[in-house]
C-alpha positions in Angstrom: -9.7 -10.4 1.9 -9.7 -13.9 3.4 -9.5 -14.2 7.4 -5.6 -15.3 7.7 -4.2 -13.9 4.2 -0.4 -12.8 4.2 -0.4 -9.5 3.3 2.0 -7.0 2.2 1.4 -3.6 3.8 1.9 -0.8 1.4 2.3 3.1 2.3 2.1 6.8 0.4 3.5 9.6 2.6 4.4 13.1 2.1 8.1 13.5 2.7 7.5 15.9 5.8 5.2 13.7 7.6 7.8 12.0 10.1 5.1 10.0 11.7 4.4 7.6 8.7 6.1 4.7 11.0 3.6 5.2 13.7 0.9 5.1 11.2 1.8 2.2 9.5 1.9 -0.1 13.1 -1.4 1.8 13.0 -2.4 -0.3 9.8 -0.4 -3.3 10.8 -2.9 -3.4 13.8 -5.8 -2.5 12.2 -5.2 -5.2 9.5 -4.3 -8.1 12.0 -7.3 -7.0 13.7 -9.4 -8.1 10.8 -7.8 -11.4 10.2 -4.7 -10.0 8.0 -1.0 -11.4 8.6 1.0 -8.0 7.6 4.2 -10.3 6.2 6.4 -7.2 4.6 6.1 -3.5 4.6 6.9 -1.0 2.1 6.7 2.8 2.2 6.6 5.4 -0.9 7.2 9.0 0.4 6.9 12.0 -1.7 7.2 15.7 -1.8 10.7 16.1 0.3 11.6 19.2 -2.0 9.4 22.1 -2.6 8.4 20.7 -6.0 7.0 17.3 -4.8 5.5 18.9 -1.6 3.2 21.0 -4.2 2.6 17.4 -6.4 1.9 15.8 -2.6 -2.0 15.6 -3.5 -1.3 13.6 -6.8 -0.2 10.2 -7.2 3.3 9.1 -8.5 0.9 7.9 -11.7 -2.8 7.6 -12.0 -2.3 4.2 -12.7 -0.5 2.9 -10.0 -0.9 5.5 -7.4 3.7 4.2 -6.4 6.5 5.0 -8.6 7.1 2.3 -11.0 9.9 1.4 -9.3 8.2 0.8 -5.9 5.6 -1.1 -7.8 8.7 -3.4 -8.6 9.4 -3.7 -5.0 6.2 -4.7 -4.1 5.8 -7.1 -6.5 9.3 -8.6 -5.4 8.8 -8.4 -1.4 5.0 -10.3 -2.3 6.7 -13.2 -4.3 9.5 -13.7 -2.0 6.8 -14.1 0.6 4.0 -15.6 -0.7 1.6 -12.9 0.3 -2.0 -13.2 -0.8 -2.5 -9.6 -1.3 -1.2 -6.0 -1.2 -3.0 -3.8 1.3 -2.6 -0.1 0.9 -3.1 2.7 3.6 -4.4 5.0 0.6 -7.7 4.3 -0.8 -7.2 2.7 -4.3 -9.6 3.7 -7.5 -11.1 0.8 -9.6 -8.4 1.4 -12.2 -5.4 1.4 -9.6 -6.4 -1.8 -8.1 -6.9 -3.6 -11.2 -3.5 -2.7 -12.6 -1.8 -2.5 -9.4 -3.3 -6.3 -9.2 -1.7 -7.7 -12.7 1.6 -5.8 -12.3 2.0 -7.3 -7.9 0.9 -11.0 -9.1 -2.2 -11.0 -6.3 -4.9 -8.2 -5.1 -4.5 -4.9 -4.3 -6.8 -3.9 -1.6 -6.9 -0.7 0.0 -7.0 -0.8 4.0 -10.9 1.0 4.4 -12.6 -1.6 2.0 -11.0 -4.6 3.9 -12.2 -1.9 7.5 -15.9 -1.9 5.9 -16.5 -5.3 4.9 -15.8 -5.7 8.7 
């Protein structure tokens, strides 16, 4: 990711974990640290009922890691301002990011590959 890219932060949280605000200022910092703009945020919980707490480990869809839906609102919040990428808290497989990438309209880049390249 390019030193001063707009970025939209992106977050996957179990239902019960009432801290996911805290983390994502966590990410916000960490991402500005490294030259990011965080320009939008968006947050997917899961696993609020006893069913989705026992699905918590697996993504909405091996495709997309979100919901479709929140995919949608991604893709909207990036166009409405011109991010130059997604950046996700979770760590995004090969697959993910390239379809994640088509479907948002710019990269999808998890948070640790934009910590290691430093």
């Amino acid at each position: 990711m390019a030193e001063g890219a707009d970025v939209v932060l992106v977050g996957y949280f179990c239902g019960k974990q009432k801290d996911f605000a805290v983390l994502m200022d966590t990410a916000a910092q960490q991402a500005t640290k490294h030259g990011a703009r965080v320009v939008g945020r968006i947050v997917q919980r899961r696993g609020v009922s006893a069913g989705g707490a026992r699905k918590m480990a697996l993504p909405y869809s091996s495709r997309t890691l979100l919901s479709y839906g929140k995919v949608r609102e991604v893709a909207a919040l990036r166009e409405r301002t011109d991010a130059d990428a997604a950046l996700f808290l979770s760590t995004l497989t090969e697959r993910q990011r390239r379809v994640l990438t088509e479907m948002i309209g710019c990269p999808a880049v998890s948070l640790a590959e934009v910590v290691a390249a430093g």
